[in-house]
N, C-alpha and C positions, 0 to 999 in steps of 0.2 A: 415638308413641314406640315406639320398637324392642323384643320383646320378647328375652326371651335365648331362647326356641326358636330365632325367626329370629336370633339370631346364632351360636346351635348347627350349625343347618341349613348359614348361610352360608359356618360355616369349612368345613364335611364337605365340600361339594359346591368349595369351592376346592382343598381335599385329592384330591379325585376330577379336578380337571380342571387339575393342576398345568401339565401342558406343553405346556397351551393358553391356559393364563394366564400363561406362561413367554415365548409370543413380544410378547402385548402388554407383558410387564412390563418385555421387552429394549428395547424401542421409548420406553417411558416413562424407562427407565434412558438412553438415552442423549441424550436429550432433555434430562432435567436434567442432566446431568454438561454438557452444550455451557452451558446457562445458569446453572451453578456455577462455572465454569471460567472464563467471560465474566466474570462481577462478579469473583470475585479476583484476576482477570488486573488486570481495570481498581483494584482495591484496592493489587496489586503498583504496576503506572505510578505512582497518584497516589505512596507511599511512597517509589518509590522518587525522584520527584520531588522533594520532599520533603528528601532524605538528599543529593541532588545541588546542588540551591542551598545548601542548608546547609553542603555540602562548602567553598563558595568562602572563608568565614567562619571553618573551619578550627577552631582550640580559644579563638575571642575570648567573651569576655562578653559584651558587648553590639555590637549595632547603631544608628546612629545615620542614620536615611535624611530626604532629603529628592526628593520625586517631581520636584520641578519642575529637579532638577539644578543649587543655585544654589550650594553650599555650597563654599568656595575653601579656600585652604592656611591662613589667617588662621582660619579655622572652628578646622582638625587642629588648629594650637596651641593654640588656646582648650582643646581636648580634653585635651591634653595636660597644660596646667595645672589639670586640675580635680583635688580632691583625691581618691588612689583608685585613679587614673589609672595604671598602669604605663606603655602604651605603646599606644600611636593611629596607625593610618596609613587615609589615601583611598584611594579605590578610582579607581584612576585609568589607562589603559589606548594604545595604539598599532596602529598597524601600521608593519612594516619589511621591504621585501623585500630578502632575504639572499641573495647570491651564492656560488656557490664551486665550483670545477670545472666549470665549463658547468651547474653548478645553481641553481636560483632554487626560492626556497620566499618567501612572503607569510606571514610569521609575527608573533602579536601577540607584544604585548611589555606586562609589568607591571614595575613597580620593585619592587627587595628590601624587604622588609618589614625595619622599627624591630626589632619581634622573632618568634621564631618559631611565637610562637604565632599569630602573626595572621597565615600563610600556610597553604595546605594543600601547597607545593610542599617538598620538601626535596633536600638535595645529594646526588648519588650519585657524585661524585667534584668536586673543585679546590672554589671558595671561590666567593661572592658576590661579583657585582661593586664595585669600590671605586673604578675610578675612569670619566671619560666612556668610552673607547675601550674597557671591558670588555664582556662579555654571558655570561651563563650561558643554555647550549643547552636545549632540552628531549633525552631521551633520541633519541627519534625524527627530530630534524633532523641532532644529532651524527651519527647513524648513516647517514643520506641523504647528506650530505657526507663522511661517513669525515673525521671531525676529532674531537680530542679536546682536553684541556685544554694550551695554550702554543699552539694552533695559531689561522691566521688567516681570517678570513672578511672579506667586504665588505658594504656596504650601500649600496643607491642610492635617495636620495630627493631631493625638489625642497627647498631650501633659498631661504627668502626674507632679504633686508637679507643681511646681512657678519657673515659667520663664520668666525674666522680658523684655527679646529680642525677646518675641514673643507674639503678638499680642494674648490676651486669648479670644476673642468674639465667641461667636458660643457655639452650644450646647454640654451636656456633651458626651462622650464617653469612653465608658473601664475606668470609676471611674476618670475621667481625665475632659480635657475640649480639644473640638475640635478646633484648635489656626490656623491660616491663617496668613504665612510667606512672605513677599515682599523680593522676588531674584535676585539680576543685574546678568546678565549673562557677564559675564568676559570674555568669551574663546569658541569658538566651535572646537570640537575633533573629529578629525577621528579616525577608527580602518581598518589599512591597512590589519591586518594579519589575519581580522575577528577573532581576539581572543573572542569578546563578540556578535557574528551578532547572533550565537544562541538564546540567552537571549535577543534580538532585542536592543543592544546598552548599554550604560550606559552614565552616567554623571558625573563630578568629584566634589566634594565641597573640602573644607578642612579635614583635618585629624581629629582637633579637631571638627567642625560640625559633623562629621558623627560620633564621640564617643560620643556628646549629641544627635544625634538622637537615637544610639544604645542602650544608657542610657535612655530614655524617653518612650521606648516600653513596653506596657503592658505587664503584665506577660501571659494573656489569649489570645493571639493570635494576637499579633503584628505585621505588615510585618517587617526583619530584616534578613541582610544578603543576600537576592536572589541576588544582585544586586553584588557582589563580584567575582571577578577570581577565586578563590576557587571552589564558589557557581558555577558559573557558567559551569566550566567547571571539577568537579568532583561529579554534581548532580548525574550521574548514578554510578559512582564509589562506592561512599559513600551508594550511595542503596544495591551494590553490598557485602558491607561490613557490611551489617547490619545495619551502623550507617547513621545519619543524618547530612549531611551536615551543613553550613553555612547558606545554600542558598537552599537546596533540596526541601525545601517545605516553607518555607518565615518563618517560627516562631521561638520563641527563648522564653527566660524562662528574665525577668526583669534584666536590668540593661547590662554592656559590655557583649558582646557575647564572647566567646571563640574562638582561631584561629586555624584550622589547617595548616597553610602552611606561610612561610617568606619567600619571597624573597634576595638572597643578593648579591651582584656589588663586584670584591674584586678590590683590588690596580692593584694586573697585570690580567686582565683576559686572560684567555685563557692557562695563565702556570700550567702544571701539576702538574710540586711539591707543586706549590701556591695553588691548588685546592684538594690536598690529606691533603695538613698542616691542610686548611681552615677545612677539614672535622672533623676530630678529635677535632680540639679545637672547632668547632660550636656542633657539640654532647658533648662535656664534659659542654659548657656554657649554652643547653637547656636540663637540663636531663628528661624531660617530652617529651622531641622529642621522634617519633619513629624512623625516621632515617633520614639521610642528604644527597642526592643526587645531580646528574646533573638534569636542567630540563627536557633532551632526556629522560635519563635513568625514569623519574618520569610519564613523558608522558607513559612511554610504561608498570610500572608498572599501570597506571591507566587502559589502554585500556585491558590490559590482565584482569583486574576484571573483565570488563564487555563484553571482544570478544566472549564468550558464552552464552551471552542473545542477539545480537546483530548481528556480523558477521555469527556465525553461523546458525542462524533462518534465515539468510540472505541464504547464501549458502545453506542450506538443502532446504527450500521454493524452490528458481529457479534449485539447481542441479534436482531435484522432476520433475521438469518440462522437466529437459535435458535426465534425464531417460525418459521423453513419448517418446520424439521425437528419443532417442536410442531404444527403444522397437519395434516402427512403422521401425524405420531405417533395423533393425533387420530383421523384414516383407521383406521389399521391397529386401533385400540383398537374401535371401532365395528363394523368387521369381524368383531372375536377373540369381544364379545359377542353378535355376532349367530349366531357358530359355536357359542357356547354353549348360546343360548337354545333353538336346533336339536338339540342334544346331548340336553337336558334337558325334550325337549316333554312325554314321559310325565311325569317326574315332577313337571312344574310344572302336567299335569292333574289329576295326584292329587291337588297339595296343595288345586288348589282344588274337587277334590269333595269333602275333609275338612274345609275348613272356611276354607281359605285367602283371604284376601279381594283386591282387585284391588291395594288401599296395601299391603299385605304382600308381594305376587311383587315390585311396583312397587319398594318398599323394598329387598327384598333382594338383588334386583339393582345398586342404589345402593351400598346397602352394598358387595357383594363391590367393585365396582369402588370407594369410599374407598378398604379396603383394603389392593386391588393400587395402586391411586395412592401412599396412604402411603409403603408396604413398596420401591414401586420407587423412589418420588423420593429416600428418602434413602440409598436405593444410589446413584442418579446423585450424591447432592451430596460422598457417601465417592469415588463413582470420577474424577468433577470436580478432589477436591483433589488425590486422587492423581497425576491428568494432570499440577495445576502443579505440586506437589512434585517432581516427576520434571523437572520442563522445569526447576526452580529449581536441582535437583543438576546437570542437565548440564549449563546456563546458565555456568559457570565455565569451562567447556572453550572458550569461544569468546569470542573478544575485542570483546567488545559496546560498551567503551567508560564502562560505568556500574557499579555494586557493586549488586547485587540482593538482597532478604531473604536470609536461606536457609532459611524455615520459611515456609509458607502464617500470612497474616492471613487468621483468620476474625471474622465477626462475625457480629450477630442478621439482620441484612437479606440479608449473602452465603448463609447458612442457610434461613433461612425463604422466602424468595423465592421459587428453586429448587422447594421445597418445597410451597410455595402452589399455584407454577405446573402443577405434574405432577398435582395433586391437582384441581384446579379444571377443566384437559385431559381426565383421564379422566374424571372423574363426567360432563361434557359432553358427550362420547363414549357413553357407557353410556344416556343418557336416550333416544333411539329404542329401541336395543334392550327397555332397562325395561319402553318404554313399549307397545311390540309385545309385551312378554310377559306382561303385565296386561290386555291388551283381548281376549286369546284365550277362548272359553268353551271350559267344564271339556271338555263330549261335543264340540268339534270340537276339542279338545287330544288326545282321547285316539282320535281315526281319522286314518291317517295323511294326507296333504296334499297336493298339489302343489307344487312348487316357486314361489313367489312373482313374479308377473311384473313389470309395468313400473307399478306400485300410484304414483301422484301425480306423475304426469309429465305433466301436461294441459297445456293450451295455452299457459297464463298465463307458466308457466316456459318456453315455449320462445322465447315471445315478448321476455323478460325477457333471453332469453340470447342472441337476434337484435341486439335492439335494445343492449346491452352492447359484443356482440363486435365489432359494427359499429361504432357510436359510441366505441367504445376504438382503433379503426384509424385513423379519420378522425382524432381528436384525437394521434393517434402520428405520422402524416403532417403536422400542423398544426404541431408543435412542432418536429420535423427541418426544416420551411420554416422556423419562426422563427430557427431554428438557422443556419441557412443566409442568411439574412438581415439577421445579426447580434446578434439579440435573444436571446444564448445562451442566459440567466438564465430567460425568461421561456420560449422554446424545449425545454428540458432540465426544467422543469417540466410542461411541456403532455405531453413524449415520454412519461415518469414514469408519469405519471397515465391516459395513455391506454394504455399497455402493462399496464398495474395493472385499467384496467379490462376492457381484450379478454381478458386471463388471463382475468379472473374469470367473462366469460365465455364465453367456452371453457371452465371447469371447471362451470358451472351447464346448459349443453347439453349436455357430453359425451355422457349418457344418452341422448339418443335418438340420436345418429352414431357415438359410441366404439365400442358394441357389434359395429355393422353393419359398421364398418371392420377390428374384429378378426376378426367372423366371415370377411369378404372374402379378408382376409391370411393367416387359416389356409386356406384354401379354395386359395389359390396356393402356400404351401409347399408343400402336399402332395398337390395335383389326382390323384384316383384313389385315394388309400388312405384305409382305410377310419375308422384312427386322425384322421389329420386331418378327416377329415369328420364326424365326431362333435365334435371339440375344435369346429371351427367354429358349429356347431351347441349347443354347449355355452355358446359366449360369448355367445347370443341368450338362455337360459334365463332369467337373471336381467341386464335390463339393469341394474341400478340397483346391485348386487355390482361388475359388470365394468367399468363405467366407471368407481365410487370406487375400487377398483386401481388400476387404469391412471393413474387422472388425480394419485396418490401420486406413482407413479414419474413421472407429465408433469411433475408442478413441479416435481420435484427437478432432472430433466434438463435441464427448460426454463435453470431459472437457471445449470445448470452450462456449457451449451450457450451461454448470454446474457454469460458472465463472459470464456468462452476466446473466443467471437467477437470481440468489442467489445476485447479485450485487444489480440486480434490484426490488428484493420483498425486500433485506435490504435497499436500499434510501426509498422505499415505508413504511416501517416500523420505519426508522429512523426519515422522514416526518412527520408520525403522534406524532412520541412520542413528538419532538419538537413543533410539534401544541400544544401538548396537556400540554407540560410542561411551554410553552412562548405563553402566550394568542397572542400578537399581534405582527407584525414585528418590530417597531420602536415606542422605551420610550423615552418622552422628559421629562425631570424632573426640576422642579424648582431649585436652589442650596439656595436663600437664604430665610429666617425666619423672622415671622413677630414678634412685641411686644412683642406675647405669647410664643413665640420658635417655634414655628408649622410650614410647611412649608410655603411660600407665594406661592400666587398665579402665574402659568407662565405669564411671560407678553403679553398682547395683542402685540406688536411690532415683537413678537417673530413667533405667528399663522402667523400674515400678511405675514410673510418671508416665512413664508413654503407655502403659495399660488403659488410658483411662481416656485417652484423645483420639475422639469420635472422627472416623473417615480413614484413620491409622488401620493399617493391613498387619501381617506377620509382623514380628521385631527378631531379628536373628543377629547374633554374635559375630564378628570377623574379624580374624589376626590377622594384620599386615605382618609382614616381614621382608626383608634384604636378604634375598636366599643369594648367598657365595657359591659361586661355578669352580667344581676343582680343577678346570681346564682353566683357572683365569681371566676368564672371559668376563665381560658386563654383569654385573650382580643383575639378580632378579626380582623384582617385583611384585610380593604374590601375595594374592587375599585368601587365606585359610577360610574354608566355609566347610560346612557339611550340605552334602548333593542335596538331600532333602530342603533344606533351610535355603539353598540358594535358589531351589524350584518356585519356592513359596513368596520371595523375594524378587526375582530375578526379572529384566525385561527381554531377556534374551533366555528363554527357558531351555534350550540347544544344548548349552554351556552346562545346565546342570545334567543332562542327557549324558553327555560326554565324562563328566567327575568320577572317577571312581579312584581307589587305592591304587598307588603304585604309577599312578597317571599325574602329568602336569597339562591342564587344558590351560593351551595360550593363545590368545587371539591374534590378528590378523598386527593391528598397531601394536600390541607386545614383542611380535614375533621380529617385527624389524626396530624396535627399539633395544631390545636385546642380544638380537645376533643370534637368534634361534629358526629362520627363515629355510625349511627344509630340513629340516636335524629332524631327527626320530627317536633320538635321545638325551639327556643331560642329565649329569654329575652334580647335584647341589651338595655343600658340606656347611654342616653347620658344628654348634657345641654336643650334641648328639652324637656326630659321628656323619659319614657320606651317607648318599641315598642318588640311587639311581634310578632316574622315572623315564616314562615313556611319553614320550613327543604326543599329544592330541592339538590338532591346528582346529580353532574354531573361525567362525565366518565375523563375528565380534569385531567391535574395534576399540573394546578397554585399552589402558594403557599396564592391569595388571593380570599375571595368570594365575591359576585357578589352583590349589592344593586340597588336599580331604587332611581335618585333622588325626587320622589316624598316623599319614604323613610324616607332620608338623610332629608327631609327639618322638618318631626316631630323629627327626634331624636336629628339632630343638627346645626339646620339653618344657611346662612350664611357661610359655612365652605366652604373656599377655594378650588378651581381646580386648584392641584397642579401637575398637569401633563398632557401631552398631546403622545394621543396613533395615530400611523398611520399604513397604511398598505401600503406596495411594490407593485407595480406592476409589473407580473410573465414578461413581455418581456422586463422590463429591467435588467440591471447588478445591485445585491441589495449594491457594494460594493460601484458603482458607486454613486449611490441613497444617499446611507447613508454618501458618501463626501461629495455631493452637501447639503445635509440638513446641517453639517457643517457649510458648506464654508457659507451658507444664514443666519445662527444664529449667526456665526462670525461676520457679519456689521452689526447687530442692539446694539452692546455693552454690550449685557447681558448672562453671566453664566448660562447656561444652560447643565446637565449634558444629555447623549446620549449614548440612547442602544440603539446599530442597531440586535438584534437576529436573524435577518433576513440574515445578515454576516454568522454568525455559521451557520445558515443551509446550505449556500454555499458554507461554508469552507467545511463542512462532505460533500455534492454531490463532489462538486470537488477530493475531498482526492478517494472517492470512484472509480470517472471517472476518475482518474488516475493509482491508482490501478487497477483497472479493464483494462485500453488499456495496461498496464505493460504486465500482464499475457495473454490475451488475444492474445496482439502481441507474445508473447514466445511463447504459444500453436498453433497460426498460424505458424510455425517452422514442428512442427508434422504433420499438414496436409500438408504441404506443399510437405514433403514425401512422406504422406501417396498416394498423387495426383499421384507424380514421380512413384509408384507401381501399378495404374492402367493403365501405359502405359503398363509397365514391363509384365505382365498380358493379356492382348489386344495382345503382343507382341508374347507370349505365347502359345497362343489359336490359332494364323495366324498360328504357325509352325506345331502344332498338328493338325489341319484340311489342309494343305497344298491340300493330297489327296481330301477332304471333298470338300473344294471350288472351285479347278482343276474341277471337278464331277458338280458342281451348277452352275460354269461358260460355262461348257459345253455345259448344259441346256437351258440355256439362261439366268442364271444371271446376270445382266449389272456389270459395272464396278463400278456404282452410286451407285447399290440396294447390289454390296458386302461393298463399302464402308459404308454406311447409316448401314448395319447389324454390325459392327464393333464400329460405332459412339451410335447406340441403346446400343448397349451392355456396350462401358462404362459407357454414362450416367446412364442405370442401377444400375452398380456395386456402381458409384459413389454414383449414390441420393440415392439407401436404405441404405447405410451406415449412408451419411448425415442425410437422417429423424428419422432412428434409432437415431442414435450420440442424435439430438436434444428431440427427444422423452426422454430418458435416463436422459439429460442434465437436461430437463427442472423439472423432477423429486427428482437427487439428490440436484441441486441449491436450490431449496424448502427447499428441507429436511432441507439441513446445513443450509441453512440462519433461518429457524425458528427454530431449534434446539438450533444457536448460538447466537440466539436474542428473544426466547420465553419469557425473563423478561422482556421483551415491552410490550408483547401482542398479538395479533393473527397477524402474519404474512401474509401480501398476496401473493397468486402467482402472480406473476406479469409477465407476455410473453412477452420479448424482442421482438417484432414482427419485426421491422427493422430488427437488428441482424440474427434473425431464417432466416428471407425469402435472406439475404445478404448469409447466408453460404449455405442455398440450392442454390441459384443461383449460386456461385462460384465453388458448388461439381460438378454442373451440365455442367458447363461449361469448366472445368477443366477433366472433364469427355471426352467431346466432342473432345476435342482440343487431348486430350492423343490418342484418335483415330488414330489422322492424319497421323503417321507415320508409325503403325502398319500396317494402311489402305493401304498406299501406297507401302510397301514392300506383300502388298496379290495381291493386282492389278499389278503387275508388273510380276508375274510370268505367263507365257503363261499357256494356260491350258493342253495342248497336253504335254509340259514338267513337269508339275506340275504328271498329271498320270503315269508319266512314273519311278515319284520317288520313291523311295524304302525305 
């Protein structure tokens, strides 16, 4: 038991060594603030998840769900006549793509709710729909088409059986005919509570409209339902349940789809006996329900289906990360009390020639460090909430799509956690030193020492960290084979686990190589001066000091190094796959049919308009066609281009290498779509007449093969360029690009449909460069530490050579040349850590990115070069600066005093 001397003793002696217990306590501070900040972030997601399905539900009483989706309109009435009852509507849902000015939007569509309570959408100008040909817009498609309420839009969908209110022209589809509806837009709707911004909005028609569209859906793969509050907002749920949503994946099986979920409004809401009655008689009136809730309570059943694919991949990912930066914290804490123990060797002789026992130094070194654990963790768990607090007030400035708290949720577990964690790190931390400061006797505590050499570094460990580092490589290369192989799953675990274990060790050998590599590298900075060759020499002193540095800032680096590689060989890999899968950036496509049904040709009105939009590349012409095999076999698929035009075009410039007359170049996915996989030749017959070309297999993976129209004009003359292909140019924004081609196709008055592919590949870089500055910045956390421990270190080294440099200043060592020897040494310590780190980095980032991406194809390495030369620059520099204080408490000590200590 502790007495209060030793708690006397142990506050004085914290009071005396505040600003060396200031850098470990910085290090434990922001350790916890990463894993305070981690759990209420994930406390924010679950809530706000939470308030988001909730939102779809709007101000109804209850919920009445059924999982298996069997519940029909015959249910709603029953609902309806229950006593209680205000007003009940399904949750029932679409898709419709909307035309209008060369624009095409895929928007879902819900029916106007019975009443308004039982929507979250409200009007912000015209009326709800009342009759079939109506629609209320969401704000953001009115705006996309520049239409407003009286104005007209179209819709084209496949219509199955006779339908006399909808225009039948157009060709067949899904055994049907493809029909082209005129829409007055009635109403434009907002969604204040983002109940639908997920699904990017919806539209409202009538009740009865959207039960003839529901009815009209093919059975083979119709869009139906995505477009529903159901759908929307229990897509993952429903995954989570095995079953398939409304809306989960857009299809449905012919005719009314099935409902899971009814809304219902009572007479009094909000009274509870009215809301327990309502329950019972709404379960006896749907006996196909599974059960009838509030919408809170329904909300928080859905999120609990899916908080274990979701919150928690959340939480374990960045807690992962809050373990580095506690492991490096770890380091630096271990370090600070080993500066300590050093600080205080006299007086921890004294105490034990007065009377002090071994559990008592042992003790109160425990102690200090609770403590500073305590004192710092619940600073990090105040500077934690602060960080979301602050992310929560600016969180509204950006249109995130969701309504977020606006006050941190705290709780006992987000609190104490945090709290547990920093506290349990440091006492961890402190038990070598402890225990090194209890096993000293009083008469060798009280003459002074040598500096501590390479004390428990015997064979066992080296063998330990041989036989790791090694069998971590082999098993790292064993998994990139499986990877490559196809056994990603099983590959991407082996990689894992063997990169986890050569780390580990590499951090268990450091000691006996780190030191000798640092010494080496200071011996090259500065070949001949006399600063460097002491620093050099300084990093041999204590191997066991210089390697736990160094190898702080190696894992930090390591993983920062591992995040930007692997980021950067997967956009490199993800680049090609998309070249290779979407021949060109931007498809202009004809919409309407000539005589024949075929497509027509794009308009000339249409090219002219693309002349004139800034970041627009080449524009080149291109005949699709249904090339007929006179063997019978699978028609083919072919984009008529000219080799030149497809060069100029092309993201796969191979393809146009390959073009030539009398050749069909077909790609890799044509070849087994078509049943051309090894043939060297084929028979196409058109109105023309036959034509026999020569097999060219390209590495590509279009879905069409490639013809020259010299070609196209024996097999089938005359035949329309019904598209037009362009390419982006890389200094501009391609999102940008592909509005303005829009907005120029929009004033010539023709339909025109518009793939910009060139978007997607900017959506995946972006998603990536996003990802990546997430982790990247949480891993800069860990060095940030790691940095604060080669002060700690430098700080270290000042006290054990006191005598040493007392002795060199004697000599005539300047004031400069002992500073400069102190600034050599940590930039040492720093940079081999750093170039290790990145060496490491740049290896395992490979590995996982091609392991996790080997069904592409050959991965590149790809070297962050910015990146690499920004974090040696920073270790280097951070290196330098750690000096400065170490430096100044060496030069301060005279040198005649300095010899005379003991």
């Amino acid at each position: 038991m502790l007495t209060s001397p030793t708690l006397r003793l142990t506050l004085v002696q914290m009071r005396r060594s505040v600003g060396r217990l200031a850098a470990a306590g910085l290090a434990v501070v922001i350790s916890t603030a990463f894993v305070a900040a981690t759990l209420q972030a994930g406390t924010v997601i679950t809530r706000t998840t939470y308030d988001q399905v909730a939102a779809q539900y709007a101000d109804a009483d209850l919920v009445v769900f059924d999982r298996e989706g069997t519940m029909t309109a015959a249910d709603v009435d029953a609902v309806r006549d229950v006593d209680g009852v205000a007003a009940a509507d399904g949750f029932q849902g679409a898709y419709a793509e909307l035309v209008h000015g060369g624009r095409a939007v895929y928007q879902s569509l819900v029916g106007a709710p019975s009443d308004p309570r039982l929507s979250p959408l409200v009007l912000a100008d015209g009326a709800w729909p009342d009759r079939p040909d109506r629609i209320a817009l969401p704000a953001d498609a009115a705006e996309l088409f520049g239409v407003g309420v009286g104005d007209t839009i179209t819709s084209t969908r496949c219509i199955q059986g006779e339908r006399p209110a909808v225009d039948k022209n157009g060709a067949e589809c899904f055994g049907g005919r493809q029909a082209v509806e005129r829409l007055t837009v009635s109403g434009v709707v907002d969604d204040p509570r983002g109940a639908y911004a997920a699904g990017g909005g919806v539209a409202v028609v009538t009740p009865k409209a959207l039960r003839d569209r529901l009815a009209s859906v093919p059975a083979d793969g119709g869009k139906a339902d995505a477009g529903s509050a159901d759908g929307a907002g229990r897509k993952k749920a429903d995954a989570a349940d095995g079953k398939k949503a409304d809306a989960a994946d857009g299809t449905n099986t012919a005719g009314p789809a099935g409902m899971r979920t009814l809304v219902v409004a009572l007479d009094h809401p909000g009274d509870p006996a009215a809301v327990a009655a309502a329950r019972d008689a709404l379960a006896a009136a749907v006996p196909s329900a599974t059960g009838v809730t509030t919408p809170r309570e329904y909300a928080q059943d859905v999120v609990s289906a899916i908080s274990d694919g979701q919150n928690i991949v959340y939480l374990v990912f960045v807690l992962a990360l809050a373990a580095v930066s506690l492991v490096v914290a770890g380091l630096v804490i271990a370090n600070t009390f080993q500066v300590l123990v050093a600080q205080r060797s006299h007086t921890l002789a004294l105490l034990r020639c007065v009377g002090a026992g071994t559990g008592q130094v042992y003790r109160g070194v425990l102690l200090e460090a609770a403590v500073l654990g305590t004192v710092a963790s619940a600073g990090g768990i105040v500077v934690g909430s602060l960080l979301v607090q602050a992310g929560l007030l600016v969180a509204p400035n950006f249109d995130l799509g969701v309504t977020l708290p606006r006050s941190v949720p705290l709780s006992l577990p987000v609190v104490l956690g945090p709290l547990g964690v920093g506290l349990l790190v440091t006492l961890a931390a402190a038990l070598a030193p402890a225990r090194a400061a209890s096993r000293v006797a009083p008469l060798e505590a009280l003459r002074p020492s040598d500096a501590p050499g390479r004390h428990g570094t015997g064979r066992g460990r080296g063998v330990l960290a041989a036989l790791a580092t090694l069998g971590g490589l082999v098993l790292l290369g064993a998994g990139v084979a499986l990877g490559m192989d196809g056994r990603v799953d099983v590959g991407l675990f082996a990689t894992v686990l063997g990169g986890s274990v050569s780390l580990a060790g590499v951090i268990v050998g450091s000691v006996f190589w780190l030191p000798r590599v640092a010494a080496g590298f200071g011996r090259l900075v500065g070949a001949g001066g006399p600063a460097a060759r002491l620093a050099s020499a300084n990093a041999l002193r204590n191997p066991r000091r210089t390697a736990a540095t160094s190898t702080a800032l190696l894992i930090g680096v390591t993983l920062v190094s591992m995040m930007t590689t692997g980021a950067a060989s997967a956009r490199a890999a993800l680049d090609d796959e998309l070249d290779a899968r979407f021949p060109v950036d931007l498809q202009l496509t004809g919409t309407t049919l000539d005589r024949d049904g075929a497509p027509a040709a794009v308009p000339a009105v249409v090219t002219e308009a693309l002349a004139d939009v800034d970041g627009l590349g080449a524009v080149v012409p291109v005949t699709n066609l249904s090339a007929e095999r006179a063997d019978g076999g699978r028609p083919v698929q072919v984009a008529v281009v000219d080799p030149a035009d497809l060069r100029a075009v092309a993201n796969t410039p191979a393809d146009a290498d390959l073009l030539r007359p009398g050749t069909l170049v077909v790609p890799e996915r044509a070849a087994r779509l078509y049943g051309l996989e090894g043939a060297d030749t084929v028979e196409l017959t058109g109105p023309g007449g036959d034509l026999t070309l020569d097999v060219v297999h390209s590495g590509s993976r279009s879905d069409r093969a490639y013809l020259t129209p010299h070609d196209l004009d024996a097999l089938a003359p005359d035949h329309p360029a019904g598209e037009l292909w362009a390419g982006v140019d890389d200094e501009h924004d391609a999102a940008d690009v592909v509005t303005a081609v829009q907005d120029a196709v929009s004033t010539t008055g023709e339909t025109v449909g518009i793939a910009g592919i060139v978007v997607q590949r900017s959506a995946y870089q972006q998603i990536i460069d996003v990802i990546l500055a997430i982790v990247v910045g949480l891993l800069a956390v860990a060095v940030l530490i790691a940095l604060i421990g080669v002060a700690n270190t430098l700080s270290l080294s000042v006290i054990d050579r006191t005598r040493e440099n007392a002795m060199l200043r004697a000599i005539g060592l300047s004031r400069g040349q002992l500073r400069a020897t102190l600034a050599v040494e940590g930039m040492v310590i720093a940079g081999v850590g750093a170039v290790l780190g990145v060496l490491l980095g740049l290896l395992y980032g490979w590995a996982g990115a091609t392991t996790a991406l080997s069904t592409l194809g050959t991965v590149p390495l790809v070297v962050p070069w910015p990146d690499v030369a920004a974090v040696l620059g920073v270790a280097l520099v951070a290196g330098l600066v750690a000096s400065v204080v170490p430096a100044r408490a060496a030069v301060r000590i005279r040198p005649v005093a300095a010899l005379a200590t003991e």
